[in-house]
PLY file of the C-alpha trace (Angstrom):
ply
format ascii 1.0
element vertex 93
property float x
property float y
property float z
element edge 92
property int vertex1
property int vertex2
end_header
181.18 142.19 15.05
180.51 141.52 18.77
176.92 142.00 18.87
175.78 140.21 15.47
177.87 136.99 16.77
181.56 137.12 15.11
182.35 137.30 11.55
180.57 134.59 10.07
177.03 135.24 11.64
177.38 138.78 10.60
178.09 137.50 7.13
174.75 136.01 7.02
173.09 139.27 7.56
173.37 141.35 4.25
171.77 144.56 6.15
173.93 144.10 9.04
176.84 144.44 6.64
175.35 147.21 4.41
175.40 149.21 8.19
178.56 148.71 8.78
180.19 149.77 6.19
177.90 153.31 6.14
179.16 153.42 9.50
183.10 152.75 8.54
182.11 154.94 5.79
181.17 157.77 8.44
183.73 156.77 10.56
186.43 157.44 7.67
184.85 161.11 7.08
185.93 162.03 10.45
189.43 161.34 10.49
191.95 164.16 9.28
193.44 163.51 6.23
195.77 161.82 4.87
193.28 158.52 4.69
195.32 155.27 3.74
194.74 154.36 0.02
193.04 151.10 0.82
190.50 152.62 3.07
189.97 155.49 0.68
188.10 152.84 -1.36
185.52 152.78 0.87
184.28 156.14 0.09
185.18 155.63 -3.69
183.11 151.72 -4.34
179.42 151.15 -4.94
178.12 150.19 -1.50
177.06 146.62 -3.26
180.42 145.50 -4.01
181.67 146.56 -0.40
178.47 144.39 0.84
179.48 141.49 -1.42
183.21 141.75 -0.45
183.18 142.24 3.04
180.56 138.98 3.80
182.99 136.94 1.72
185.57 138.01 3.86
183.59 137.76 7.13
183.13 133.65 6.18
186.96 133.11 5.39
189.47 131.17 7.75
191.28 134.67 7.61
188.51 136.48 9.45
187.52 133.42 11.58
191.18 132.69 12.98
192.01 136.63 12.79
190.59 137.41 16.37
187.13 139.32 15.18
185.76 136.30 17.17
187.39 136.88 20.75
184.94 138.02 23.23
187.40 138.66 25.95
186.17 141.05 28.68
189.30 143.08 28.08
188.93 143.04 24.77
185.42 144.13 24.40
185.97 146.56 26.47
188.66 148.13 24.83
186.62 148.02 21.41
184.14 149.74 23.45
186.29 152.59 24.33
187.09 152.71 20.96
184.19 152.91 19.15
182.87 155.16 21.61
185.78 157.71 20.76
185.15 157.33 17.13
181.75 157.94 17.80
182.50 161.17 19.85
184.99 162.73 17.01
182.23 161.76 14.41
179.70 163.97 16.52
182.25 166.47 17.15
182.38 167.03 13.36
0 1
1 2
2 3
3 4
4 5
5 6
6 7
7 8
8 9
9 10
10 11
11 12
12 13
13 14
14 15
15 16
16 17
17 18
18 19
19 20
20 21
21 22
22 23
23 24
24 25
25 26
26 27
27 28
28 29
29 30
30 31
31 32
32 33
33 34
34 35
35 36
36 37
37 38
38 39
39 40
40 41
41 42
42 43
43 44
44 45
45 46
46 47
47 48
48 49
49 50
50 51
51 52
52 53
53 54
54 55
55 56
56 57
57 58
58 59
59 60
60 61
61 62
62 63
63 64
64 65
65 66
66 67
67 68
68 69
69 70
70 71
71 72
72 73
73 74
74 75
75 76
76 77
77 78
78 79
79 80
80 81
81 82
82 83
83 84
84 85
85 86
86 87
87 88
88 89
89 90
90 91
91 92
C-alpha cells in the first residue's frame, strides 16, 4: 500500500492489485489453521472478482480515511517488521 502510493493510487493499478492479493493469498497458506471465514474467501473466489473488489474498495472514503494512507516512520516501520515476519513463516513453510 506504501510503495504504490496509498489506497487509491494502488487502485489504479489492476496488476498491482492482482499481486497483492496472490501474495495475501500466499500469505493466508502459511498461517495454521483455523483461517477466519472472511479471509477463507480469498482462497475460495476467482482472482477477477477479488481484483474488481478490492480496487473498489481501495477508492472508497472507508479505505482513504481508514489509515492505509499514513506514512508515519513508526508506522512503516512496524508494517515492515511485519511483513517481513510473514514473509519469513511463508519461507519457512
Amino acid at each position: 500500500m506504501h510503495t504504490a502510493g496509498g489506497p487509491v493510487a494502488l487502485a489504479r493499478d489492476p496488476d498491482a492489485v492482482r499481486a497483492l492479493v496472490r501474495l495475501m493469498r500466499r500469505s493466508l497458506a502459511a498461517l495454521a489453521p483455523p483461517v477466519p471465514r472472511g479471509l477463507a474467501a480469498l482462497h475460495t473466489l476467482p482472482e477477477g472478482l477479488l481484483v474488481a473488489a478490492l480496487r473498489r474498495f481501495l477508492r472508497s472514503p472507508t479505505a482513504v480515511h481508514s489509515g492505509l494512507s499514513n506514512t508515519a516512520p513508526a508506522e512503516v516501520a512496524e508494517l515492515a517488521r511485519l511483513a517481513e515476519q510473514l514473509g519469513a513463516r511463508t519461507r519457512a513453510r
